[in-house]
C-alpha positions in Angstrom: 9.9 5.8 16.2 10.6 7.6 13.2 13.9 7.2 10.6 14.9 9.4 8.1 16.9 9.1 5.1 18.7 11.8 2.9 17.7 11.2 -0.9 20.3 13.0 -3.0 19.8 14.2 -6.6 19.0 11.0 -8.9 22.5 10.6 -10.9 20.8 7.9 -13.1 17.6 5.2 -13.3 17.8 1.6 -15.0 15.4 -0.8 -15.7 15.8 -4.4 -14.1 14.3 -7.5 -13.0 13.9 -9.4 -9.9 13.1 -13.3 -9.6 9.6 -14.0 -9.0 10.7 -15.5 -5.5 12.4 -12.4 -4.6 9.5 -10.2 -5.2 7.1 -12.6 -3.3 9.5 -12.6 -0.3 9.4 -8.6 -0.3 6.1 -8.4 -0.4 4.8 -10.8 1.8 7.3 -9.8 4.6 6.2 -6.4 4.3 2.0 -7.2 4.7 2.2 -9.3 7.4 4.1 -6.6 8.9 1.4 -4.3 8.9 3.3 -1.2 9.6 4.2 1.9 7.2 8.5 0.5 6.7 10.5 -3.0 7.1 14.0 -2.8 8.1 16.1 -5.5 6.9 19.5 -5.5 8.0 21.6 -7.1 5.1 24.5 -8.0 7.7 27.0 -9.6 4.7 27.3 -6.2 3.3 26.8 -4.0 5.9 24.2 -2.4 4.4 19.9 -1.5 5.6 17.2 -2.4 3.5 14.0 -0.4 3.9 10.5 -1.7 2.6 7.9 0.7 1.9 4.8 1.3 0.5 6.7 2.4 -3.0 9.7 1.2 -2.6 13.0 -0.2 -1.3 15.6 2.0 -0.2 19.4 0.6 0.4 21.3 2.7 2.8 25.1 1.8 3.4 24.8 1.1 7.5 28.5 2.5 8.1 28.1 6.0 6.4 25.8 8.4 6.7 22.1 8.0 6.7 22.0 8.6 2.8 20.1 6.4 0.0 22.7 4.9 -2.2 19.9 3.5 -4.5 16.4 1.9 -4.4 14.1 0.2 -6.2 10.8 1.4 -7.7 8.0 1.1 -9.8 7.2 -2.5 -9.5 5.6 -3.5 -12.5 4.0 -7.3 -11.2 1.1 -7.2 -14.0 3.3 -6.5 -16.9 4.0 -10.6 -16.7 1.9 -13.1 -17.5 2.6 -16.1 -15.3 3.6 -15.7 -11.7 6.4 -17.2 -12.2 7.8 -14.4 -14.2 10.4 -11.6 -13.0 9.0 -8.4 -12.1 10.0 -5.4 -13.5 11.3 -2.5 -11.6 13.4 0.5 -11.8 16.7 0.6 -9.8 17.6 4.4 -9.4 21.0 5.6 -8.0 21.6 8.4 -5.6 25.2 7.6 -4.8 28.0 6.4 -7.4 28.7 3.9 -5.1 25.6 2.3 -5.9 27.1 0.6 -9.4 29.3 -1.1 -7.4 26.7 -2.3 -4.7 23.9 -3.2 -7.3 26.5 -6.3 -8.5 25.6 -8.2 -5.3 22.4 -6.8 -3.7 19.9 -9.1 -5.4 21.5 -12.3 -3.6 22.5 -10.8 -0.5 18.6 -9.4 0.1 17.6 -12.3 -0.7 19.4 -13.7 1.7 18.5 -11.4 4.5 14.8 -11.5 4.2 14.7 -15.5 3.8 16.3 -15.8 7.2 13.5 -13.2 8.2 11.2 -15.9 7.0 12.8 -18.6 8.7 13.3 -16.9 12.3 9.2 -15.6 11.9 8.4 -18.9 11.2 10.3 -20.3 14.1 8.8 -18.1 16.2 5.2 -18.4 14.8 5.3 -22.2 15.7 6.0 -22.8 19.5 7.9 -24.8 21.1 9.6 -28.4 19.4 10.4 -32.0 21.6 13.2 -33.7 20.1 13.8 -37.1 21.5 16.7 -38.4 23.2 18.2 -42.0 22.7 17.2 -44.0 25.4 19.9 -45.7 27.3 19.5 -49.6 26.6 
């Protein structure tokens, strides 16, 4: 199945930096994917993540399909311990995009940990949890 997005004109480009978590999650849910895209639904905002290759796109899930922002240009070896944030640039298509910046971090966060936890769930079978016996 294919998706497509709308990129508009790029209004402006910042530099910023995610947690060393946050860029760990990303890209480990995205390899053991295996495909070309991720979709992460961020469900507290309303809002799609899509992981690529290059990037993540953000994509406001009750308008059209238009990119409001995304980042780019990961920039992993510029640190020197992996604990370090990673450089990126955050570039805006959409003025809205400001506005949605202020909580994305967190609430993508968010999203792909409980990615994690349901794959992980999944990945391990079945679980017996004992009952209290009657005396």
């Amino acid at each position: 199945m294919e998706v497509r997005f709308l990129r508009g004109e790029e209004l402006a480009r910042e530099r910023h930096q995610l947690p060393a978590g946050l860029y760990r999650l990303i890209h480990l849910s995205f390899t053991r994917l295996g495909e070309e895209s991720l979709f992460v639904p961020i469900r507290s905002m309303q809002y799609l993540a899509v992981i690529d290759h290059q990037e993540v796109v953000f994509v406001d899930g009750q308008g059209p399909r238009a990119i409001e922002l995304a980042w780019q240009d990961f920039r992993p070896r510029e640190r020197e311990d992996l604990r370090q944030p990673v450089g990126y640039d955050c570039v805006f298509y959409d003025r809205a995009g400001w506005q949605t910046m202020k909580r994305l971090q967190g609430e993508f966060f968010a999203a792909l940990r409980q990615i994690e936890v349901r794959r992980l769930k999944s990945a391990g079978g079945a679980s017996v949890t004992p009952l209290g016996r009657k005396p």
